[in-house]
FIKOLZA-1660 file (N, C-alpha, C; in steps of 0.1 Angstrom, whole numbers, plus 5000, padded with zeros to 4 digits):
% residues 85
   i   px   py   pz ch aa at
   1 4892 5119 4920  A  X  N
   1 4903 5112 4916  A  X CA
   1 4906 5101 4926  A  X  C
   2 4913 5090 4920  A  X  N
   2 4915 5076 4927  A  X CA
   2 4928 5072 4926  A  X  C
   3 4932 5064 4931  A  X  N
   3 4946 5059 4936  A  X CA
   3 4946 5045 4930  A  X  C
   4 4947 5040 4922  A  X  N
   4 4945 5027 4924  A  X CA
   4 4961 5016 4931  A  X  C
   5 4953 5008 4941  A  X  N
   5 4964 5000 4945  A  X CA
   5 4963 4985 4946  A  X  C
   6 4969 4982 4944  A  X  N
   6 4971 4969 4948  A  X CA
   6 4982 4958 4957  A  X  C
   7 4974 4951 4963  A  X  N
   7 4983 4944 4976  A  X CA
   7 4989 4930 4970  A  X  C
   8 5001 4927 4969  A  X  N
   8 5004 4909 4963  A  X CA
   8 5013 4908 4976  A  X  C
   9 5010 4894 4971  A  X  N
   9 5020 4880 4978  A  X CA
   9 5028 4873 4968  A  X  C
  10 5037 4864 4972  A  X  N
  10 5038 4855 4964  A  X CA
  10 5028 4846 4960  A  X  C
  11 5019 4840 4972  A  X  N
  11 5010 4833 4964  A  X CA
  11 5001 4840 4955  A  X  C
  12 4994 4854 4958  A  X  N
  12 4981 4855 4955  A  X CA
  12 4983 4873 4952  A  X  C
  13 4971 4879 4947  A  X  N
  13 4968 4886 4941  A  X CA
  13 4959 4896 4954  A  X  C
  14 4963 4900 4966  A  X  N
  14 4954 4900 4974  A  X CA
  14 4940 4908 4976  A  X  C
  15 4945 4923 4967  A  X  N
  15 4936 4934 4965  A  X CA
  15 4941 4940 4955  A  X  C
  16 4927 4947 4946  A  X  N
  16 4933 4955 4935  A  X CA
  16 4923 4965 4938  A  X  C
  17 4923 4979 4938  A  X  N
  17 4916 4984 4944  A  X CA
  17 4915 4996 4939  A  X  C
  18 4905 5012 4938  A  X  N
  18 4905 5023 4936  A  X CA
  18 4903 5028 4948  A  X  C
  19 4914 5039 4954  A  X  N
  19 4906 5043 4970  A  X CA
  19 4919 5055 4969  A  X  C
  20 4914 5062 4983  A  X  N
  20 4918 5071 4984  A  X CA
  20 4929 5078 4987  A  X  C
  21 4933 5071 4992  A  X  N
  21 4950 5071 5001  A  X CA
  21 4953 5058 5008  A  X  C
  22 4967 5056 5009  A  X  N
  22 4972 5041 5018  A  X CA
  22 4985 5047 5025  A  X  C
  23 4986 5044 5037  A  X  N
  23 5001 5048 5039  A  X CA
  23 5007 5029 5045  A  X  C
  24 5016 5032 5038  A  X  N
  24 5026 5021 5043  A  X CA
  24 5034 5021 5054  A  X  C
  25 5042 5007 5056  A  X  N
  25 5049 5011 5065  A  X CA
  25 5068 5009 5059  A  X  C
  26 5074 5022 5057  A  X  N
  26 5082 5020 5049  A  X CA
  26 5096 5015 5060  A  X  C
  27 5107 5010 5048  A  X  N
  27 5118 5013 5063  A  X CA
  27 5122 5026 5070  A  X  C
  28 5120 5031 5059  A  X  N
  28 5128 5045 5073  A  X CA
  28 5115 5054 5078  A  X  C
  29 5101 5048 5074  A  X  N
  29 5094 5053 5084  A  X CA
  29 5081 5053 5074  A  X  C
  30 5067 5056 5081  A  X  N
  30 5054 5050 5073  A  X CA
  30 5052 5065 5063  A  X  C
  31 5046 5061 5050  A  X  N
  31 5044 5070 5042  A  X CA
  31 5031 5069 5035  A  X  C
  32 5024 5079 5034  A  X  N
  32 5012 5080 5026  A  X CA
  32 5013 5086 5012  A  X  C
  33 5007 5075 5002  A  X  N
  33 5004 5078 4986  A  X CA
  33 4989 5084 4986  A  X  C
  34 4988 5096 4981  A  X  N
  34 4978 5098 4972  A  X CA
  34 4983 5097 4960  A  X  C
  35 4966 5101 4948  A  X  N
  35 4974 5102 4934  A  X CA
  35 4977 5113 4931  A  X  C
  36 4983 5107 4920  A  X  N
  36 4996 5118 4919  A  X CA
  36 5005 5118 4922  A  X  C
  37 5012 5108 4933  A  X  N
  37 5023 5107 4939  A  X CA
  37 5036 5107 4931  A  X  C
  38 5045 5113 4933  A  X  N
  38 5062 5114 4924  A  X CA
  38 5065 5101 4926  A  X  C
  39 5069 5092 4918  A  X  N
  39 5073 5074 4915  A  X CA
  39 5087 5074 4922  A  X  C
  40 5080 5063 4935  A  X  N
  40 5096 5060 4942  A  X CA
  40 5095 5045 4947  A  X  C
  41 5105 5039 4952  A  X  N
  41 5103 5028 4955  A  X CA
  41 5110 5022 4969  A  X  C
  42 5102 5017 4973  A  X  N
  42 5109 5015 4992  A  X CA
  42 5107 5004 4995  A  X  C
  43 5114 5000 5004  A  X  N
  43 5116 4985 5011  A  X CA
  43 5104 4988 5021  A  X  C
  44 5099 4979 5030  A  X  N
  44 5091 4982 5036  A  X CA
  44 5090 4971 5051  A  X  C
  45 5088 4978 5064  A  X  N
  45 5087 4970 5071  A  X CA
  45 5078 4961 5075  A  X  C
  46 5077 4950 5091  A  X  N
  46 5065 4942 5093  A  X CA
  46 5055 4960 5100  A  X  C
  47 5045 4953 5095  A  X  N
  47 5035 4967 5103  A  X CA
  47 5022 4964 5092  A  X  C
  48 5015 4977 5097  A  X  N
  48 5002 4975 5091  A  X CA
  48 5000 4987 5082  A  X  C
  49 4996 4981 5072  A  X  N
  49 4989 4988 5060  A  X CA
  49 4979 4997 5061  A  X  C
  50 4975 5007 5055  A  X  N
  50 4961 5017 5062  A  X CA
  50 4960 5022 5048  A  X  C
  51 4949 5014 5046  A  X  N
  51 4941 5018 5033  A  X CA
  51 4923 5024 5033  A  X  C
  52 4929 5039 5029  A  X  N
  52 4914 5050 5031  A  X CA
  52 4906 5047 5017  A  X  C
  53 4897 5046 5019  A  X  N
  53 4886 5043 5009  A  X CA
  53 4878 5053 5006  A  X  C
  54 4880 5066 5012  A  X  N
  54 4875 5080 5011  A  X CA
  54 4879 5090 5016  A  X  C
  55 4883 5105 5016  A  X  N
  55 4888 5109 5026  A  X CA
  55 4881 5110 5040  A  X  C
  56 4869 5106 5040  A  X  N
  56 4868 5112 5053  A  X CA
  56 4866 5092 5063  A  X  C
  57 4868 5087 5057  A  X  N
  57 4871 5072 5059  A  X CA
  57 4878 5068 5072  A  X  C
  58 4873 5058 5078  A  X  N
  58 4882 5049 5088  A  X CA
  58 4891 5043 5079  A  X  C
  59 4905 5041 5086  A  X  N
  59 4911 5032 5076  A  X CA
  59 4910 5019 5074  A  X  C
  60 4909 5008 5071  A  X  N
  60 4910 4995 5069  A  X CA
  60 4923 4990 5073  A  X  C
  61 4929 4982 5079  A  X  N
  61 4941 4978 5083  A  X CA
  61 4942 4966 5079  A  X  C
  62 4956 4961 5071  A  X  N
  62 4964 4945 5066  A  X CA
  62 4972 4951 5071  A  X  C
  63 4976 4935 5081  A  X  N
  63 4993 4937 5087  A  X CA
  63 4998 4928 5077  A  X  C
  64 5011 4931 5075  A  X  N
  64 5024 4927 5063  A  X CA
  64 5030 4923 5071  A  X  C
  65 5041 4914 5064  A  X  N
  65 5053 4912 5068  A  X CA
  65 5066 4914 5055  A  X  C
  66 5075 4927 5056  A  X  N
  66 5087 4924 5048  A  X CA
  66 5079 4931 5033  A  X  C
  67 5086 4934 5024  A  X  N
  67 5083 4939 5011  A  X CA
  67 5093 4946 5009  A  X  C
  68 5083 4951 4998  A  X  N
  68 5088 4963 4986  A  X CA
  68 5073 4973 4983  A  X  C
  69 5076 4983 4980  A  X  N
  69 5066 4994 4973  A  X CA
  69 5072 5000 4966  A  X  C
  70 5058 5001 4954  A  X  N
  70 5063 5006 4942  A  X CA
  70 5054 5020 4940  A  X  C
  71 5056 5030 4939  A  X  N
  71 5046 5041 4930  A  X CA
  71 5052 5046 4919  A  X  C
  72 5042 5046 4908  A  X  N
  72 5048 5046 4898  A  X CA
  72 5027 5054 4891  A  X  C
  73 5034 5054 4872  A  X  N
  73 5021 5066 4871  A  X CA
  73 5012 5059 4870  A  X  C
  74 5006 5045 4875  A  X  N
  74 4999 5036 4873  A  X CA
  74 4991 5034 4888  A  X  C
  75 5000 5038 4901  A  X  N
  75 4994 5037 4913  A  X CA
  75 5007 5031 4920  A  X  C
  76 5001 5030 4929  A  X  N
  76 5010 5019 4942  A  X CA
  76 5007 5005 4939  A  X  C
  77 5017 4999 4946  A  X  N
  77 5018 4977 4944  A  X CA
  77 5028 4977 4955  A  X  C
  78 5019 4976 4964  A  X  N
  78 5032 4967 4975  A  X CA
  78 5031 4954 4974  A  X  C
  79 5045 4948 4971  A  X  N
  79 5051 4932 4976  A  X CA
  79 5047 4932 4985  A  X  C
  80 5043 4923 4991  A  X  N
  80 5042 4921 5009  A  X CA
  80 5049 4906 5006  A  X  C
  81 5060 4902 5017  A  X  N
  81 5058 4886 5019  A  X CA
  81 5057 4881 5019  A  X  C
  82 5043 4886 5034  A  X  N
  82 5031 4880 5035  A  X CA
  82 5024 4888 5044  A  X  C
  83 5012 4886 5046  A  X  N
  83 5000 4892 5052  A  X CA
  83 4995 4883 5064  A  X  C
  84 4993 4889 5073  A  X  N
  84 4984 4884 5087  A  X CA
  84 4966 4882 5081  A  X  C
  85 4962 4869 5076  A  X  N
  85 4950 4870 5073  A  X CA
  85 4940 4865 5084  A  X  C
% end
């Protein structure tokens, strides 16, 4: 099973992706989606993104600035911003 997520900006579309877990960095503190996750939605702070691409995976890091996250039965979409590219 897969997660699908995807990363936006206002300008751009940054990542759409199938992987295995991401934890965000929420405001009241960082949280990890697998699938399956119960649909909630959180503000999110500046910090970095950690998206697993398998479980036994290093994680990949995007630092954000500011957002929104969304889980819902379709996957995760964090707003970001913006992104440290």
């Amino acid at each position: 099973m897969a997660l699908h997520f995807e990363l936006v900006t206002p300008a751009k579309l940054v990542r759409s992706d199938e992987v295995y877990m991401v934890v965000v960095p929420g405001a009241e503190g960082d949280f990890g989606v697998l699938e399956g996750h119960a649909p909630f939605m959180s503000t999110i702070r500046d910090g970095a993104v950690q998206v697993f691409a398998s479980a036994n995976a290093a994680p990949e890091t995007i630092m954000i600035e500011g957002g929104f996250a969304e889980v819902n039965e379709k996957g995760l979409t964090v707003l970001a911003e913006k992104i440290d590219e």
